[in-house]
N, CA and C atoms as a LAMMPS dump frame, in Angstrom:
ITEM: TIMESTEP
0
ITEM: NUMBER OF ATOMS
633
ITEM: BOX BOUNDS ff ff ff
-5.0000000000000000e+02 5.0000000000000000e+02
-5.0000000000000000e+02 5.0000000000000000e+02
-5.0000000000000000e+02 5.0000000000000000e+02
ITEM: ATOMS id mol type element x y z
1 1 1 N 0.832 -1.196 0
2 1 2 C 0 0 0
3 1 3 C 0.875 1.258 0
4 2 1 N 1.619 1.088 0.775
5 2 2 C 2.98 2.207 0.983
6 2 3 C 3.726 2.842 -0.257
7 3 1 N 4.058 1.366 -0.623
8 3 2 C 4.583 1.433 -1.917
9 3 3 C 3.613 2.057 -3.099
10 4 1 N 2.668 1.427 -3.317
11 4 2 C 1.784 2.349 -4.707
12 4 3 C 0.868 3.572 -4.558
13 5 1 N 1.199 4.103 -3.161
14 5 2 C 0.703 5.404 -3.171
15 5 3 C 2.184 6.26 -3.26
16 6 1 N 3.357 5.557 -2.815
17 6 2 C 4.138 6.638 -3.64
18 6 3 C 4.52 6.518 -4.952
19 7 1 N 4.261 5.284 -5.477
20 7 2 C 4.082 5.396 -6.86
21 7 3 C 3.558 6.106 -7.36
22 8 1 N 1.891 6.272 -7.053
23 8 2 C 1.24 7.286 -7.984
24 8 3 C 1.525 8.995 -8.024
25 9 1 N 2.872 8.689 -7.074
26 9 2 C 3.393 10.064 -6.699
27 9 3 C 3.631 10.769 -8.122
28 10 1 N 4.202 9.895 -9.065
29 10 2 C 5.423 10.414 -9.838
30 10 3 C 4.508 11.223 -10.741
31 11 1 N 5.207 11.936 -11.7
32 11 2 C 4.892 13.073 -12.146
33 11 3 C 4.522 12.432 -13.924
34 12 1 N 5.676 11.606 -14.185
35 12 2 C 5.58 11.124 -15.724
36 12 3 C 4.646 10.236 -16.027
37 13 1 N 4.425 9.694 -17.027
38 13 2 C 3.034 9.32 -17.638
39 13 3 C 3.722 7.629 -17.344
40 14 1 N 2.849 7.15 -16.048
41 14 2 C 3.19 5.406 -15.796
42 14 3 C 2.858 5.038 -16.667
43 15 1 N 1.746 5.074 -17.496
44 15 2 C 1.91 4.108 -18.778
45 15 3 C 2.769 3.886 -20.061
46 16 1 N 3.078 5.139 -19.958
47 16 2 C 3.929 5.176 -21.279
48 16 3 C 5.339 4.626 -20.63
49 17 1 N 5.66 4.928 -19.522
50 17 2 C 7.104 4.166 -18.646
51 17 3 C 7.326 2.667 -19.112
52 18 1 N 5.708 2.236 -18.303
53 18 2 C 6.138 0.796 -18.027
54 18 3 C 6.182 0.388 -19.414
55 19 1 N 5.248 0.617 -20.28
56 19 2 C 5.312 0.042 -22.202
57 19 3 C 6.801 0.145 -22.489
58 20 1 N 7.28 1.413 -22.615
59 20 2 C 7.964 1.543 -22.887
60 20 3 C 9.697 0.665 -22.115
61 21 1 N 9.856 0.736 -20.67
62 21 2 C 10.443 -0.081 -20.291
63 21 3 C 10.451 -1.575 -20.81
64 22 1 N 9.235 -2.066 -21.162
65 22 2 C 8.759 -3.514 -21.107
66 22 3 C 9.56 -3.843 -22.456
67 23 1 N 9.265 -2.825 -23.424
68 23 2 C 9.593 -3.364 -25.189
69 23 3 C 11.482 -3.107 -25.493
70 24 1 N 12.045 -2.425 -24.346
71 24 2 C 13.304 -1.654 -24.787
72 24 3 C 14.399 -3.071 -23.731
73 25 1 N 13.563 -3.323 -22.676
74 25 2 C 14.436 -3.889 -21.257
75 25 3 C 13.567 -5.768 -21.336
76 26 1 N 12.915 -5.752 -20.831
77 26 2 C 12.27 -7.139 -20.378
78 26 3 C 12.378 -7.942 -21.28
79 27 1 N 11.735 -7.438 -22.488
80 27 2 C 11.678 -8.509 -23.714
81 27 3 C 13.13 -9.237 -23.829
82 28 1 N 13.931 -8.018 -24.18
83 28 2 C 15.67 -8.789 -24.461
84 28 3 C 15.974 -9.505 -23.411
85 29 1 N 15.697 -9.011 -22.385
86 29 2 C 16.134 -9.64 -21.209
87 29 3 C 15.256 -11.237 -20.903
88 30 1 N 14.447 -11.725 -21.448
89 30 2 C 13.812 -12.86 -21.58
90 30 3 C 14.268 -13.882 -22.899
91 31 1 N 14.354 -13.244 -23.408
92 31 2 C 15.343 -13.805 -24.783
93 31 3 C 16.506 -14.207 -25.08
94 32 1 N 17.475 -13.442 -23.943
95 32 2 C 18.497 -13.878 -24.273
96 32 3 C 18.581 -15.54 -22.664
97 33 1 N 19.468 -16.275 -23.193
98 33 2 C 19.436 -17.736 -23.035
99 33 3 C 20.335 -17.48 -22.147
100 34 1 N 21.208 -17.082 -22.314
101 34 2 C 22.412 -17.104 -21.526
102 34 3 C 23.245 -18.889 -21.394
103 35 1 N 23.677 -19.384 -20.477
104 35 2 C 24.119 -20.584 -20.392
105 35 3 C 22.329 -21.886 -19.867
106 36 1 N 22.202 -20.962 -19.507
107 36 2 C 20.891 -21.76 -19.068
108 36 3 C 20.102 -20.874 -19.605
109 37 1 N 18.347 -21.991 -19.745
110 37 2 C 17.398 -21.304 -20.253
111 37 3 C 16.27 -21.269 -19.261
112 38 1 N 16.402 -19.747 -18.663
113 38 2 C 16.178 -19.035 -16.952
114 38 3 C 14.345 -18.349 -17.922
115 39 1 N 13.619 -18.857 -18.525
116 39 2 C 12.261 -18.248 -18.912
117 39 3 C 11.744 -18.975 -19.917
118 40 1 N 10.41 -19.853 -19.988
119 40 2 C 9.761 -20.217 -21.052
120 40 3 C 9.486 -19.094 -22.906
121 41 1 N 9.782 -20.004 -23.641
122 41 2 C 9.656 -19.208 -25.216
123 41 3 C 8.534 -17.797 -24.844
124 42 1 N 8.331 -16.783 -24.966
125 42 2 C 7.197 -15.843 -25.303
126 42 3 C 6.556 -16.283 -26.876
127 43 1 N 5.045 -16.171 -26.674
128 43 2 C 4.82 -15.69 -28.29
129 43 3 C 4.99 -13.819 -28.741
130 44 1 N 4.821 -13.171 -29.921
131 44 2 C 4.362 -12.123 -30.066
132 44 3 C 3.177 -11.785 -29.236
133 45 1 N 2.097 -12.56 -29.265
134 45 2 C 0.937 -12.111 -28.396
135 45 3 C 1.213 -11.791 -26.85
136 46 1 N 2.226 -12.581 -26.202
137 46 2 C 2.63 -12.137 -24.683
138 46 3 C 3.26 -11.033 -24.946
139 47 1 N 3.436 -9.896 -25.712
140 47 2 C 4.936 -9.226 -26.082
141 47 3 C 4.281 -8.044 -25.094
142 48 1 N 3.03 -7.482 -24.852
143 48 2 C 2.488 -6.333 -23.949
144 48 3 C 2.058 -6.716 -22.84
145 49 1 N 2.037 -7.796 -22.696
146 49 2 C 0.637 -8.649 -21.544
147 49 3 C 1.366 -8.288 -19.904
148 50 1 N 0.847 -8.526 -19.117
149 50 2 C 1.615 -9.158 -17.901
150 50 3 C 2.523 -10.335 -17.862
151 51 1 N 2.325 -11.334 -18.885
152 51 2 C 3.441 -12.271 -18.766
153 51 3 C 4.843 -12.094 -18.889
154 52 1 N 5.055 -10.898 -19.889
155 52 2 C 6.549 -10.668 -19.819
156 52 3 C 6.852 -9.99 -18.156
157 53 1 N 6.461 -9.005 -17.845
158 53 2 C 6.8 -9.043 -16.285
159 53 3 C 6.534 -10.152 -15.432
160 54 1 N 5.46 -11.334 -16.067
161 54 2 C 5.691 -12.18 -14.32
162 54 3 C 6.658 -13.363 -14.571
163 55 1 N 7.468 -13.103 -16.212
164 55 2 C 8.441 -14.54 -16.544
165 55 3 C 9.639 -13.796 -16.11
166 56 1 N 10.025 -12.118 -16.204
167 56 2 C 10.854 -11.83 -16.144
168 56 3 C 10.933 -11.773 -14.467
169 57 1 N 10.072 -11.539 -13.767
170 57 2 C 10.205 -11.679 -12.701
171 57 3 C 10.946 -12.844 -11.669
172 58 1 N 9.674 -13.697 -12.367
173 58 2 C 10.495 -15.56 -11.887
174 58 3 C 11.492 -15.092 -12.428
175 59 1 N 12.454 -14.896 -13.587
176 59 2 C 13.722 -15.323 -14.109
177 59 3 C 14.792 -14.505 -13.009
178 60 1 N 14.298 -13.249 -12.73
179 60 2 C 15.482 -12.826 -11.995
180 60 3 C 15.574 -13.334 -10.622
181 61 1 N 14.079 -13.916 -9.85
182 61 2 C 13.976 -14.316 -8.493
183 61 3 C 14.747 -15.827 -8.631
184 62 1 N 14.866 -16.437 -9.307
185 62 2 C 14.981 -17.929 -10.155
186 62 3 C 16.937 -17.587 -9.395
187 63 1 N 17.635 -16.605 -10.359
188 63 2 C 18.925 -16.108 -10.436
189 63 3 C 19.157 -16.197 -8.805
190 64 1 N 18.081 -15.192 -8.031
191 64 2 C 18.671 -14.855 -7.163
192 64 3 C 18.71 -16.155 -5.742
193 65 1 N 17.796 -16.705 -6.111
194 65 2 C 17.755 -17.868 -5.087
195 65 3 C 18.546 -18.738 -5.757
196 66 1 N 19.073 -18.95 -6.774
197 66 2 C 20.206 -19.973 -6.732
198 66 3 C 21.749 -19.836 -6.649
199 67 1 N 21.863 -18.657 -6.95
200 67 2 C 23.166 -17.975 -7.052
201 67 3 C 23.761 -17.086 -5.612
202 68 1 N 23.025 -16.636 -5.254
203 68 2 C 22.756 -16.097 -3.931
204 68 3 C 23.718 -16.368 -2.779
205 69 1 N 23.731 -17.747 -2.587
206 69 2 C 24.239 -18.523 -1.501
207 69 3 C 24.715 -19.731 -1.557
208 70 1 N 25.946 -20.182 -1.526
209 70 2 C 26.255 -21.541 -1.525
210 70 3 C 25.295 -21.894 -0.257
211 71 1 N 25.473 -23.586 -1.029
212 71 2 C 24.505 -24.226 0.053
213 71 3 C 25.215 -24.754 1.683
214 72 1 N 24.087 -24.116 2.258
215 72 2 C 24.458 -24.383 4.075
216 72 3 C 25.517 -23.134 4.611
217 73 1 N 25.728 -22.186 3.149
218 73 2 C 26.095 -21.088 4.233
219 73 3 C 24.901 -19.687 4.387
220 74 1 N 25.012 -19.501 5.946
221 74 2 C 24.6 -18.317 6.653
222 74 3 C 24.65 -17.336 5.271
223 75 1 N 23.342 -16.531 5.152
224 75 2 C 23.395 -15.459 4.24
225 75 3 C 23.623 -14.809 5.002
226 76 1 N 24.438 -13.26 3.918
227 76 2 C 24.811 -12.12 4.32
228 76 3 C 24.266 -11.221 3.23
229 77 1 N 23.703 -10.245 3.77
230 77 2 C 23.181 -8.803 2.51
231 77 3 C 23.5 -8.155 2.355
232 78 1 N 24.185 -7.521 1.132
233 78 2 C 24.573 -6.164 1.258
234 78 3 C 24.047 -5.697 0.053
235 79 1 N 24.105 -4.328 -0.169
236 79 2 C 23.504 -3.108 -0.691
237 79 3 C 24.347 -2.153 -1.628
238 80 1 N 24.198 -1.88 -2.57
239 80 2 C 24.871 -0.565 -3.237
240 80 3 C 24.173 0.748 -2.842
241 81 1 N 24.951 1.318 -2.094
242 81 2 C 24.295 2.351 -2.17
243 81 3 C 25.307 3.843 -3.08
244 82 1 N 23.999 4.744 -3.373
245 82 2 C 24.521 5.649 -4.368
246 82 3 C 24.381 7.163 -3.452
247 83 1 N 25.574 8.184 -3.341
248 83 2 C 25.349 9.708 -2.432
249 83 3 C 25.462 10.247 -3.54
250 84 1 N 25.041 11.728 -3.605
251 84 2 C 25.542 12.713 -4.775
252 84 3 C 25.454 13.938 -3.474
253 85 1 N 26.877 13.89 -3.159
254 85 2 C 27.49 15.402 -2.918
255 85 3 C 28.143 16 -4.015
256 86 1 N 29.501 16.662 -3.917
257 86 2 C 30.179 17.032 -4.788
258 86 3 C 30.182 16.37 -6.028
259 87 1 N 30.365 14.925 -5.941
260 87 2 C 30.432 14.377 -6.829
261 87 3 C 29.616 12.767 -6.68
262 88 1 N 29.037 12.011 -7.181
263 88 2 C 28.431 10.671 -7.351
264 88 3 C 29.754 9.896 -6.501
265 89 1 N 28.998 9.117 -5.256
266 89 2 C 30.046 8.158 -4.489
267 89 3 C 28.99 6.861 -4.334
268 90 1 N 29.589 5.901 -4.339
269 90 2 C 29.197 4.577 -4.678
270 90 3 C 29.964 3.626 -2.967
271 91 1 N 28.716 3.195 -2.15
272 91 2 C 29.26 2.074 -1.679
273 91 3 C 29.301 1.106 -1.488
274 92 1 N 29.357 0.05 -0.602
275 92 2 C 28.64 -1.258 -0.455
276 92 3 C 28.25 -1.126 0.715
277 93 1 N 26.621 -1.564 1.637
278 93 2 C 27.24 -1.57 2.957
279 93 3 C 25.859 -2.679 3.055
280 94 1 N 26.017 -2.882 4.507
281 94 2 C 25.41 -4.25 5.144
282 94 3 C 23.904 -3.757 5.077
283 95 1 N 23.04 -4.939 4.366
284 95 2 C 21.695 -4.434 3.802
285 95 3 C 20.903 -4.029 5.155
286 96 1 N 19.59 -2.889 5.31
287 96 2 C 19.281 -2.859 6.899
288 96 3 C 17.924 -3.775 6.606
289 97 1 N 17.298 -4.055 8.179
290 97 2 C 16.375 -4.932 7.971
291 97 3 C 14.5 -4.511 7.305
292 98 1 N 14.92 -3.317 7.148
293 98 2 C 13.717 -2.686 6.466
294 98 3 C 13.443 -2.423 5.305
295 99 1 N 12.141 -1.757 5.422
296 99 2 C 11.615 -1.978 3.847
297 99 3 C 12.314 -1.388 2.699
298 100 1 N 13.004 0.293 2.897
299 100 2 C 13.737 0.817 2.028
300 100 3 C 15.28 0.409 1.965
301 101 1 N 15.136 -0.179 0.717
302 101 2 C 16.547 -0.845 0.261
303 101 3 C 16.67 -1.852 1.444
304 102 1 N 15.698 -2.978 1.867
305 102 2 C 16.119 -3.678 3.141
306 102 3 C 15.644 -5.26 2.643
307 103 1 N 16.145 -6.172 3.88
308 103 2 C 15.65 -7.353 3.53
309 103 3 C 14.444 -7.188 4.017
310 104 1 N 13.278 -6.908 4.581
311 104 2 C 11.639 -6.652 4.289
312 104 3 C 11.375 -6.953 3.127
313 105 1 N 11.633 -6.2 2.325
314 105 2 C 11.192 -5.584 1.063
315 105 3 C 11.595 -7.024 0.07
316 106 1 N 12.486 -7.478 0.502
317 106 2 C 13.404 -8.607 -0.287
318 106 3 C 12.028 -9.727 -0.416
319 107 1 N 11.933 -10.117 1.205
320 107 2 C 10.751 -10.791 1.763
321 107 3 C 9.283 -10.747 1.073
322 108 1 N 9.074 -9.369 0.997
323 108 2 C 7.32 -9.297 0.784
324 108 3 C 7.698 -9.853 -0.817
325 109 1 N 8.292 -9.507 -1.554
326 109 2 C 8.755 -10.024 -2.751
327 109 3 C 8.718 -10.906 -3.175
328 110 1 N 9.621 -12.296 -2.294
329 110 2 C 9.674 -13.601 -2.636
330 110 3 C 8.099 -14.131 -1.945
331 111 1 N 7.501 -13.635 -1.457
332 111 2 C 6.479 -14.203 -0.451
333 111 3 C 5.229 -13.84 -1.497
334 112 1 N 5.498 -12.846 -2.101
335 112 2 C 4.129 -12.1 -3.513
336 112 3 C 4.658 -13.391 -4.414
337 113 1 N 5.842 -13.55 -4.96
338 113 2 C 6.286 -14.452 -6.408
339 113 3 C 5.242 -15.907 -5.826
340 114 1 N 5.779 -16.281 -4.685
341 114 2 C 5.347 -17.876 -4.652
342 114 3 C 3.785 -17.562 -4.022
343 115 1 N 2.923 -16.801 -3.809
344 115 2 C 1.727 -16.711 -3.757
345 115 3 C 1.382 -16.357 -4.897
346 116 1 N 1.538 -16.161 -6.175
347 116 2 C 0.858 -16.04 -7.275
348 116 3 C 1.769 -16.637 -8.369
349 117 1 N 2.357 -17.533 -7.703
350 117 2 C 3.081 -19.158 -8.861
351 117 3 C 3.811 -18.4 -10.1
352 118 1 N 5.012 -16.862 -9.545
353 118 2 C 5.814 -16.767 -10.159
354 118 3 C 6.761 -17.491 -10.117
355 119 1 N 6.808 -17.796 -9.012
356 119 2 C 8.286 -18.857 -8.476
357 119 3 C 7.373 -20.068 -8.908
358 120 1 N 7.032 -21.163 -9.671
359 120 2 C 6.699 -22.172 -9.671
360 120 3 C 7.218 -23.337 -8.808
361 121 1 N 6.16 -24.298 -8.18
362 121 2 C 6.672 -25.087 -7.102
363 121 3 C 7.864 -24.914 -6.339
364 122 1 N 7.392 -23.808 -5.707
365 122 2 C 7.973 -23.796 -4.284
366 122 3 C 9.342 -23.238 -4.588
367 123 1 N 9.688 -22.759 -6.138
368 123 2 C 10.903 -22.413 -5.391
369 123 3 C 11.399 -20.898 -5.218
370 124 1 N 12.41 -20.928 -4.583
371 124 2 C 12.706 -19.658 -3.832
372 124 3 C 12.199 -19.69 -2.161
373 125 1 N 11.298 -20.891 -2.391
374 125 2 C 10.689 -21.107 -0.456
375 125 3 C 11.438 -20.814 0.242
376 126 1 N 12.624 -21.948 0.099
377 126 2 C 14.124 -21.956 1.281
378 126 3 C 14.212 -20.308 1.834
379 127 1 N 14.637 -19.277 0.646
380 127 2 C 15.364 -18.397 1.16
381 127 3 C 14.152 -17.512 1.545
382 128 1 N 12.493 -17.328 1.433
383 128 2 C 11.977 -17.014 1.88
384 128 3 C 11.624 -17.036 3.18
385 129 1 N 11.923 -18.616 3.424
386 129 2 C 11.832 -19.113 5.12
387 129 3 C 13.304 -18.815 5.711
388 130 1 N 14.371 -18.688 5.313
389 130 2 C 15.543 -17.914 5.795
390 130 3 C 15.702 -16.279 6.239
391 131 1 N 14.843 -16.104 5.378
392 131 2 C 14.749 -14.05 5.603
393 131 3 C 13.594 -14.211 6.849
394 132 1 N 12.309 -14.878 6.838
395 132 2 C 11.436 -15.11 7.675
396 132 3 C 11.982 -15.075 9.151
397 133 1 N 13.376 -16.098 9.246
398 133 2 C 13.507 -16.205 10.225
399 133 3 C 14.508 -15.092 10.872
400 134 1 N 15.067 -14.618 10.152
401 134 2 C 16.4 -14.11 10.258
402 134 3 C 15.46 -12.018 10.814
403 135 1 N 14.304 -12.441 10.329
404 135 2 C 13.557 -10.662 10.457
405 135 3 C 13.138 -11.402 11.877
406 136 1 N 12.296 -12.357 11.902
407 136 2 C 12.088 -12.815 13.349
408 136 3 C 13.284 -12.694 14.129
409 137 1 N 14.354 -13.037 14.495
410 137 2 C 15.423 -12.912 14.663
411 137 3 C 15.516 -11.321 15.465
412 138 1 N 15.192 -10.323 14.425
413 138 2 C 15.748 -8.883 14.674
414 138 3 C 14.45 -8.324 15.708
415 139 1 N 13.819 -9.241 15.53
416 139 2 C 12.042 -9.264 16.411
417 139 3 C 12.638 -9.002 17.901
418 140 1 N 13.147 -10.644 18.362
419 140 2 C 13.638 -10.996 19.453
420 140 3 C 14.567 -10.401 19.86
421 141 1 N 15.788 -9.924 19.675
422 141 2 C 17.123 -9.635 19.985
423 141 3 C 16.652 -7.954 20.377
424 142 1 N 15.385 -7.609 19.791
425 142 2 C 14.774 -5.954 20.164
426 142 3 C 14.132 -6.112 21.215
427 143 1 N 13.397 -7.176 21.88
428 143 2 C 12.758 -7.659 22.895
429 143 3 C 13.706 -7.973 24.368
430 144 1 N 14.733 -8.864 23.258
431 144 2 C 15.094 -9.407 24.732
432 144 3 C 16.307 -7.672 25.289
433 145 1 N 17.536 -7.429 24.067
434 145 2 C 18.123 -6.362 24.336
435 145 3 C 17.648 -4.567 24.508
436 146 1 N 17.263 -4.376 23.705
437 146 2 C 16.564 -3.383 22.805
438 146 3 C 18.096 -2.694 22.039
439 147 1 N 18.503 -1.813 22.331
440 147 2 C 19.221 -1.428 21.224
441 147 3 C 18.373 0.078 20.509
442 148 1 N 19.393 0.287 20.049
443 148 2 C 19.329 1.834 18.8
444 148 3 C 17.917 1.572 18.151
445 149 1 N 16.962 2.602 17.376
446 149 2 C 15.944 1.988 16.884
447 149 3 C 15.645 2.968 15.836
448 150 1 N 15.254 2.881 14.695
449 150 2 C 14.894 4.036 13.374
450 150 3 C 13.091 3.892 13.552
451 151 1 N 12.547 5.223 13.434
452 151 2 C 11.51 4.881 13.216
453 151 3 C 10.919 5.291 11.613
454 152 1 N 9.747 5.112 11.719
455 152 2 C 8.934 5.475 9.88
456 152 3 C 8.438 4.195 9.491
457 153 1 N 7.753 4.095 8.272
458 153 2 C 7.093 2.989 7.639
459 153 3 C 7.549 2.444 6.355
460 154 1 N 8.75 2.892 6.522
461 154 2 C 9.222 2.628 5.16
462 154 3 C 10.881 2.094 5.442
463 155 1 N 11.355 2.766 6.488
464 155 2 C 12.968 2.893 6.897
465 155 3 C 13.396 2.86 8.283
466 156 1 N 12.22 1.916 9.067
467 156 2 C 12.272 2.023 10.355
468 156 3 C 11.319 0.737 10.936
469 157 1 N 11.415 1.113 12.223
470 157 2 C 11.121 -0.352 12.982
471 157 3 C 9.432 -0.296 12.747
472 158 1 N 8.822 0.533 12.384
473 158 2 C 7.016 0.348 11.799
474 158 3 C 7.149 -0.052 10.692
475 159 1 N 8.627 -0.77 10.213
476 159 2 C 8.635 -1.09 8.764
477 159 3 C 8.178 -2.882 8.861
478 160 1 N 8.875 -2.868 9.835
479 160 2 C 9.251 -4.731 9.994
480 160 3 C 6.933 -4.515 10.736
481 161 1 N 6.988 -4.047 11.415
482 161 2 C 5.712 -3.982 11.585
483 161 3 C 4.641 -4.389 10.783
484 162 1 N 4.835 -3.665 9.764
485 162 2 C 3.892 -3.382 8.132
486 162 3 C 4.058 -5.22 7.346
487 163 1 N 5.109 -5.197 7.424
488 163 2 C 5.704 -6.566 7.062
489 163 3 C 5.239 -7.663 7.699
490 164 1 N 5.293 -7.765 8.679
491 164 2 C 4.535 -8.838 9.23
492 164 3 C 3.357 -8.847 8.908
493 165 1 N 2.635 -7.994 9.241
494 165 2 C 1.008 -7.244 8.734
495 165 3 C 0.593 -7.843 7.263
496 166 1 N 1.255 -7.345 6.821
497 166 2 C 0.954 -7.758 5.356
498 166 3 C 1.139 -9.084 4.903
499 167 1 N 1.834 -10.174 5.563
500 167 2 C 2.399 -11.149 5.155
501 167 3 C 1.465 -11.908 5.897
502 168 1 N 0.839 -12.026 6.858
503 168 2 C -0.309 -12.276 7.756
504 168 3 C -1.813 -12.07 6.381
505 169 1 N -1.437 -11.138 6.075
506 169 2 C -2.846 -10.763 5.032
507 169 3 C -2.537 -11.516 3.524
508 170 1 N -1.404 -12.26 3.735
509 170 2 C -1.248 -12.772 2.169
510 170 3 C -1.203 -14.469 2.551
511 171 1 N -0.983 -14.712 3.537
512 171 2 C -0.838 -15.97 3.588
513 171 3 C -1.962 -16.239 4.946
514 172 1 N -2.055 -15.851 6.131
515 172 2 C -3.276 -16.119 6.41
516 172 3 C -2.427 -16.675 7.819
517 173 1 N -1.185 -16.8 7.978
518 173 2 C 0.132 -17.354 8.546
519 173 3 C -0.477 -16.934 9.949
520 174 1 N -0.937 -17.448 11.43
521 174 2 C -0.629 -16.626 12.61
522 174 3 C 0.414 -16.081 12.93
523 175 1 N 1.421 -17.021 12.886
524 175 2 C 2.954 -16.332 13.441
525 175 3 C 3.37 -14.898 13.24
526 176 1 N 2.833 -14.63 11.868
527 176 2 C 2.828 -13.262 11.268
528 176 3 C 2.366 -12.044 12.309
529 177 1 N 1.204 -12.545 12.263
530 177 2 C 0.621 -11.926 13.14
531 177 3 C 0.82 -11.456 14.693
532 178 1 N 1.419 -12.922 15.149
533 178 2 C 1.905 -12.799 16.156
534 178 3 C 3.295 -11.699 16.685
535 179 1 N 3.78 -12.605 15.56
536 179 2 C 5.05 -11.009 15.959
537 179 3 C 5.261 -9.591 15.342
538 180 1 N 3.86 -9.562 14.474
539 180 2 C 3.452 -8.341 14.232
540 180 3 C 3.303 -7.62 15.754
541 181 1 N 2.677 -8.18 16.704
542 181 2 C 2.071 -7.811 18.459
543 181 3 C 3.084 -8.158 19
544 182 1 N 4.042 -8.409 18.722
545 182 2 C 5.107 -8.776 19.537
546 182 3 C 5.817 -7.124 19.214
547 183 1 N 5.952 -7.059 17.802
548 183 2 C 7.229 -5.621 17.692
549 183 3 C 6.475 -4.924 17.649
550 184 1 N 4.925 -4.46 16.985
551 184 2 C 4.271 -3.119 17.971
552 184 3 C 4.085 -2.846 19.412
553 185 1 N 4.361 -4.187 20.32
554 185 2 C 4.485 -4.065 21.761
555 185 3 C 5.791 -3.005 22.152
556 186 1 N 7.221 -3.449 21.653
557 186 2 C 7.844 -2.232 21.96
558 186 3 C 7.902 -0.99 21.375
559 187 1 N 6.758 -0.409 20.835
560 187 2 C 6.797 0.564 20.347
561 187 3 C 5.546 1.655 20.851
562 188 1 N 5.724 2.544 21.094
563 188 2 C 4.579 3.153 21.995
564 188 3 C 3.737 4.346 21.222
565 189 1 N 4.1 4.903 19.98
566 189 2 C 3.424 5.418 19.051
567 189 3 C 3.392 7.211 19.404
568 190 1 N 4.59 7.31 20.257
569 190 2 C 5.353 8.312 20.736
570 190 3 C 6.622 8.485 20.485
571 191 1 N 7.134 8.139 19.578
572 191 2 C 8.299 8.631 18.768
573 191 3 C 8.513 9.71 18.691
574 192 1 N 9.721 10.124 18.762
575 192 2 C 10.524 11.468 18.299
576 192 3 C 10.131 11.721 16.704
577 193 1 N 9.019 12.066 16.028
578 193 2 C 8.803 12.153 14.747
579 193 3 C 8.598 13.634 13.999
580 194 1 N 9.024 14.155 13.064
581 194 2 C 8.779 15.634 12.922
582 194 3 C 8.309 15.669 11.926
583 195 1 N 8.494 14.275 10.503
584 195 2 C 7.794 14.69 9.604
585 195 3 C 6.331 13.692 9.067
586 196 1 N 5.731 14.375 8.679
587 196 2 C 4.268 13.497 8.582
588 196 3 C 3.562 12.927 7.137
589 197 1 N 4.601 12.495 6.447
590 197 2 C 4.568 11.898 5.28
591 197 3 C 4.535 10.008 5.445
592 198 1 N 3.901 9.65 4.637
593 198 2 C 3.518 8.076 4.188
594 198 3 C 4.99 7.205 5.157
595 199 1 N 5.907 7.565 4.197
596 199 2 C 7.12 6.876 3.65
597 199 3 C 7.953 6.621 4.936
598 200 1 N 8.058 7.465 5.649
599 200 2 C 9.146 7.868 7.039
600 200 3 C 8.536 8.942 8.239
601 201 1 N 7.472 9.32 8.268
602 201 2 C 6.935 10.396 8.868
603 201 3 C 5.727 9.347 9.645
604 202 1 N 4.912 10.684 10.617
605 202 2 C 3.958 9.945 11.131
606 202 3 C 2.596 8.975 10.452
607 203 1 N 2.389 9.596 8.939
608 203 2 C 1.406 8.994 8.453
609 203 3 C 1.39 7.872 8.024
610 204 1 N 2.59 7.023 8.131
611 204 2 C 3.257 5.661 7.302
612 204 3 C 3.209 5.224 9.135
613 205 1 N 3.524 5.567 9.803
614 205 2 C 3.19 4.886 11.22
615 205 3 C 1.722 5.109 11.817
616 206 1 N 0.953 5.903 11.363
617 206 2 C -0.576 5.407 11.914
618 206 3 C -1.107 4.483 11.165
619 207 1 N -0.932 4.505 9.924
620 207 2 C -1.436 3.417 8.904
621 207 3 C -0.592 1.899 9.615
622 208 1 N 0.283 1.701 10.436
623 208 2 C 0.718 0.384 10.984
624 208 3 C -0.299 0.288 12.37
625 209 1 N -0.371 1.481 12.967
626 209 2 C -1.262 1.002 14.218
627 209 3 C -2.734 1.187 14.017
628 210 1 N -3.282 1.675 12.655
629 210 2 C -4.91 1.463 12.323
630 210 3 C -4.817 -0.386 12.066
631 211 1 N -3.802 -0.663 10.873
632 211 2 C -3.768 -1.919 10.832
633 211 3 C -3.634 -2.965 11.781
């Protein structure tokens, strides 16, 4: 929800974007074979449809759950991130557990693909139930320690909130739910907050405690 109301933020014409993205980027990118063949043939008739986004989708989620991680080791995330001061600086740093640029976001992702059989049979599950546990994880260690805390709904601890929330509403999961009430328990809806926008402000955190 977060997400496509700041979508409809943007100013340029979404339709002509996504067409246009779809015929210049996706198509080639489904076509070409590479060493393996990571997407079923398209006809011309799929060439506008939703299928080229939900093959190209599987194909890159396909990449990322197999390539990702040798098997039986502990994942680690990291991030490119991009500054423009003086000049464009480029870094790498350790992915955070929220929705902007975070493993959340990674999550609601693989958890949307295999609820609407982009990921076909089950796969990508593993690393879905790995991020699952690993956000549970950041649940507990806030419970039992507490520690430093970001707030907002997009880049902060009402992020992992939203996340649970939503993942509860897609799968129907209690646990979800449960530690949805587990991490709005340490949070008292009295934050140090100054700005009142969706994304990071107070209005992206009442929309977690209406929900």
């Amino acid at each position: 929800h977060l997400i496509a109301v700041s979508m409809a933020g943007l100013r340029q014409d979404q339709h002509t974007f996504i067409n246009g993205y779809t015929d210049k980027n996706l198509w080639d990118y489904l076509q070409y074979r590479g060493e393996q063949a990571g997407a079923l043939p398209l006809r011309d008739s799929d060439r506008d449809g939703k299928q080229v986004f939900r093959q190209a989708a599987g194909k890159l989620l396909r990449h990322i759950s197999e390539n990702a991680f040798c098997a039986g080791q502990e994942p680690g995330w990291w991030s490119a991130e991009i500054q423009f001061r003086e000049k464009v600086i480029w870094d790498v740093t350790e992915m955070p557990p929220y929705l902007y640029q975070g493993k959340a976001a990674i999550s609601i992702l693989l958890h949307q693909a295999l609820a609407q059989w982009i990921l076909p049979d089950g796969e990508g599950a593993w690393l879905a139930d790995r991020l699952d546990r690993e956000l549970f994880r950041c649940t507990d260690c806030l419970a039992e320690n507490g520690g430093p805390r970001v707030f907002g709904a997009m880049s902060g601890e009402y992020s992992l909130v939203y996340r649970y929330q939503y993942l509860y509403s897609l799968t129907g999961e209690e646990r979800y739910l449960d530690y949805a009430g587990r991490h709005l328990a340490l949070l008292d809806g009295k934050e140090p907050q100054e700005a009142f926008d969706l994304l990071a402000g107070l209005g992206g955190m009442a929309i977690v405690w209406l929900n």
